[in-house]
C-alpha positions in Angstrom: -19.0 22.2 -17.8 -19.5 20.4 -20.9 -22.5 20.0 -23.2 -23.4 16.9 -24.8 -21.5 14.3 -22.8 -22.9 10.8 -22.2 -22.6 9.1 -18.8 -20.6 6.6 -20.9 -18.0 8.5 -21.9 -15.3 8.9 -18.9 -16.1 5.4 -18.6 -15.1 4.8 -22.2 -12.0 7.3 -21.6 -11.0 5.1 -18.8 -11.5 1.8 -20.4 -9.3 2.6 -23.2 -6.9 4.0 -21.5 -6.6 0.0 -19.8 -8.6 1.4 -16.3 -10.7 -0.9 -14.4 -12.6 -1.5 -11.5 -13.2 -4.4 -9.9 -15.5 -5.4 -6.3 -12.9 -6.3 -3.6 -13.8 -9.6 -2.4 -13.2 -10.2 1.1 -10.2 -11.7 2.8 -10.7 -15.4 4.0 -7.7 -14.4 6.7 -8.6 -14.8 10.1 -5.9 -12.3 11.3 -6.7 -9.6 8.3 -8.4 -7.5 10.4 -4.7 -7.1 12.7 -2.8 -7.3 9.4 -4.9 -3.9 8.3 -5.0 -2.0 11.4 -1.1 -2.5 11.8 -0.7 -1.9 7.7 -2.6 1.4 8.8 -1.0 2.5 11.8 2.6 2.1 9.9 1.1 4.4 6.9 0.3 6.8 9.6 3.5 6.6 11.1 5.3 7.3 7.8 2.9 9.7 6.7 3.5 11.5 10.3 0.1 11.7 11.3 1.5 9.6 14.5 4.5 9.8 16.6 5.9 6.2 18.0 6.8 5.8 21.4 8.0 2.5 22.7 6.7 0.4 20.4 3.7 -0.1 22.0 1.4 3.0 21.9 1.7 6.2 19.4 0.2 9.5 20.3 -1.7 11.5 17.7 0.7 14.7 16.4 
């Protein structure tokens, strides 16, 4: 722990160092919904937290 350090200052830190943050905005896609749950399922594939069968359906490892 560190004495004497604003609120401010990791902020500064991370602003200098070219960080931001910005509010998503949501998607005006009527499929984004499917679009993220498949994005999601394929990240879980490859991070093999699921195991695909057919194609179809994956069972949780």
């Amino acid at each position: 722990m560190v004495d004497g350090t604003s609120r401010e200052g990791p902020w500064g830190l991370l602003r200098d160092a070219g960080v931001s943050f910005h509010r998503r905005k949501a998607s005006r896609d009527p499929d984004y919904a499917a679009k993220k749950a498949r994005v999601e399922h394929l990240s879980a594939i490859a991070g093999g937290e699921v195991i695909p069968d057919d194609g179809r359906f994956c069972s949780v490892r």
